[in-house]
N, C-alpha and C positions, 0 to 999 in steps of 0.2 A: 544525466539520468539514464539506465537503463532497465528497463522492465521484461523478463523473461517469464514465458510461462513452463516449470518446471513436472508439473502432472495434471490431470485431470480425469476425471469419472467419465470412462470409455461409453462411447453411444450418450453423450448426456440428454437428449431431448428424446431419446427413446423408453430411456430409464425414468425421467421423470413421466411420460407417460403413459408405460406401464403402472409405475406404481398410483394415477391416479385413475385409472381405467379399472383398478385392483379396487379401491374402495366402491363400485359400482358395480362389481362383476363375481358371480359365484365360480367361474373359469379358473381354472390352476394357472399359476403364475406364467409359465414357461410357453402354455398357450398365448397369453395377453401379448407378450414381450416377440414372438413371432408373427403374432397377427396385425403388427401395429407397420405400416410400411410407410415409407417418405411421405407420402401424400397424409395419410391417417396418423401421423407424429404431426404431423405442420399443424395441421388443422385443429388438431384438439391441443396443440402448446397453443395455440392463438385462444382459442374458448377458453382453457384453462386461465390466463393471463385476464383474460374480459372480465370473469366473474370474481377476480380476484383469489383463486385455488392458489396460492404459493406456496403453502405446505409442501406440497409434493417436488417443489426447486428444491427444497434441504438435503434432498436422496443425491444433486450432484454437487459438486465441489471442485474447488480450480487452485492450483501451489504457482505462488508466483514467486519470482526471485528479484528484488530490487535492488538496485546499485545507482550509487552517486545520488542521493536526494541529503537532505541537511537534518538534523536534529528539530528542526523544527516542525518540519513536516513531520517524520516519524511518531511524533508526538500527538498529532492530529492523526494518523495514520489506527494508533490504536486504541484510539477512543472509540472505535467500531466494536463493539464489545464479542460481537459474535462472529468469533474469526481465531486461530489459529496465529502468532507470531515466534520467533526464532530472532535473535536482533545481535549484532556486535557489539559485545560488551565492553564498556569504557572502563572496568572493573579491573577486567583479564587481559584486556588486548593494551599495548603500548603504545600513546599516543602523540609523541613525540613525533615530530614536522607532521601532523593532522592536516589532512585534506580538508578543503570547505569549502561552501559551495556560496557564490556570490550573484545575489539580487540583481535580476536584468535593470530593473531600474537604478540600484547602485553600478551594474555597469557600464550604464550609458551616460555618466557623470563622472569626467574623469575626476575631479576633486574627491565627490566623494568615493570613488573608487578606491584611490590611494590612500585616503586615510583608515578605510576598510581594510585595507592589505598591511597598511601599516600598524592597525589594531592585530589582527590575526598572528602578523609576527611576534608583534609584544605579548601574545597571547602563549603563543608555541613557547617562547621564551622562558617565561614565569611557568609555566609547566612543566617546563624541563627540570628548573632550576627547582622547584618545588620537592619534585619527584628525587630529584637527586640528594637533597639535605633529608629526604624523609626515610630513602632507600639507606642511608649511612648511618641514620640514629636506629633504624630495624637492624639494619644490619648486626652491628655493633651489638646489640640487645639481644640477636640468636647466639650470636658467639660466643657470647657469659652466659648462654645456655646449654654450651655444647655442642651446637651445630658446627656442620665442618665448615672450611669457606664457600664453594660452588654452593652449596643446599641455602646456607642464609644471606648470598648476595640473592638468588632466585624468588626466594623467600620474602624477600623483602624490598626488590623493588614489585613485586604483586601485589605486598599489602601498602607501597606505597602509591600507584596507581589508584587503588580506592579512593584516596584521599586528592592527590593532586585532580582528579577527572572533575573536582566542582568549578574550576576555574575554565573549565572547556564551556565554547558559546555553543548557542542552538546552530551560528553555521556547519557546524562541525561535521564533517561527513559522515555517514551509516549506508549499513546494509542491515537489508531486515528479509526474511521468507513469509510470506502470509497463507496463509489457506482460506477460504471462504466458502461458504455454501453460494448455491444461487440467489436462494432469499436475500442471503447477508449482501449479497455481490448488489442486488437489485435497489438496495437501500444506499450503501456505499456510493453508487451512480448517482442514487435522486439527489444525494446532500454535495458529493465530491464532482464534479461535473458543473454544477452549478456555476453560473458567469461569476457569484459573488463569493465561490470558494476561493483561498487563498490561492496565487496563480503556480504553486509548484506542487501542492497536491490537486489539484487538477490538472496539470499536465501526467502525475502519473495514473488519475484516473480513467482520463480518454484512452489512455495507453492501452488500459489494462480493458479499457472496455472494446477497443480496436481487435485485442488478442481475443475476448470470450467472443465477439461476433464472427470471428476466423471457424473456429470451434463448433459452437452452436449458433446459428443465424438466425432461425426462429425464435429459440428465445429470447436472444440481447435485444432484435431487433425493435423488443417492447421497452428497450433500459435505455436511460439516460437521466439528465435532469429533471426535476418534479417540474416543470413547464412542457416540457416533450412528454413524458409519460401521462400527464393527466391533462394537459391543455388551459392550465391555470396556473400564476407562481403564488405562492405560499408567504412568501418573504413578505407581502404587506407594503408599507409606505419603504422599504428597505431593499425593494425590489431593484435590480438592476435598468428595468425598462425599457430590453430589449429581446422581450419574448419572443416575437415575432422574428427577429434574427437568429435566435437562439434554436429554435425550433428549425426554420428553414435549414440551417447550417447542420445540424443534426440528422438531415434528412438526407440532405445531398454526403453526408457523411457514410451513412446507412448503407446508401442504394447506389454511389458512385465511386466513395473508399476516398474521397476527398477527405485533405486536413484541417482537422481541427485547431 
């Protein structure tokens, strides 16, 4: 897995409160946005955060660029609704010998390891072999239409790729680019970060939450899991039941850049 952070909203914890100092203030913008200095940015992102103002987090926004996670996370990934994706299409791209990404708990059994590797092969296989009988009957079918050769070999393994990519598993490896607001970022955190989030979209959440406290420190430093953020889990009898871990660890995360 790697997670890069590819742009972000320059000054983000200045911007954000500028623009909430703006809805209190008869001041011209350009005044607010100079008069706010490290100390008067820290302190009013912490007020702002207390009373729950996060409007004003959606004025910044963070592009991240993800590599190496599996289709199955991806899939969890944009169920975020409010966010920006970009993703490698199994449509257009050719997936022949597909990379995939295999379960630390399947990797620490070598049985089941092998049989996973052994699936994946039979998997690449049938794909191939899919693609190939489907690119041949397109093919053949541009050419009683007039295409030249190069245009309907092209042609038609693209439109056979549509069809062979159903027989691709969730391991299957992706790339996706996200953008997210802070709000969105801060909801992301309470659900993905969670001990009972699945453990490969939580590993690319800490990540990405490791990169936005590099960035902006005062404000991440309110994000994490709904147990850290509110000092209560949500989850109910489904709770993981170790708040108390969760929290401490999150903290010495914070204030010491210990891993997660």
């Amino acid at each position: 897995m790697n997670v890069k952070l590819l742009a972000y909203t320059p000054g983000p914890e200045r911007t954000a409160a500028t623009a909430a100092k703006l809805c209190y203030s008869n001041s011209d913008i350009g005044s607010l946005y100079e008069g706010l200095t490290p100390e008067k940015t820290e302190s009013f992102i912490d007020m702002l955060v207390s009373i729950g103002h996060e409007s004003v987090m959606e004025h910044v926004s963070f592009t991240f660029g993800i590599e190496g996670i599996s289709r199955a996370c991806s899939h969890q990934l944009v169920r975020h609704r409010i966010a920006s994706y970009s993703q490698k299409s199994q449509r257009y791209v050719n997936e022949n010998a597909f990379e995939f990404i295999t379960p630390p708990e399947i990797e620490a059994v070598p049985e089941a390891k092998a049989e996973f590797d052994r699936m994946m092969s039979e998997l690449n296989g049938s794909y191939e072999k899919i693609a190939g009988i489907l690119t041949e009957s397109h093919k053949q079918r541009f050419l009683s239409q007039g295409l030249d050769e190069k245009s309907a070999a092209s042609k038609a393994r693209k439109l056979a790729n549509e069809d062979a990519r159903f027989i691709l598993p969730n391991a299957c490896e992706t790339k996706i680019i996200v953008t997210m607001n802070v709000r969105s970022l801060f909801n992301f955190f309470r659900h993905r970060c969670c001990n009972r989030a699945q453990w490969e979209i939580r590993a690319v959440a800490n990540e990405m939450l490791r990169i936005c406290l590099e960035k902006a420190p005062h404000i991440f430093r309110h994000a994490g899991p709904s147990c850290v953020v509110s000092g209560k889990c949500p989850e109910g009898k489904m709770s993981c039941g170790k708040m108390k871990e969760v929290i401490d660890r999150f903290e010495k995360f914070k204030k010491q850049g210990e891993s997660l």
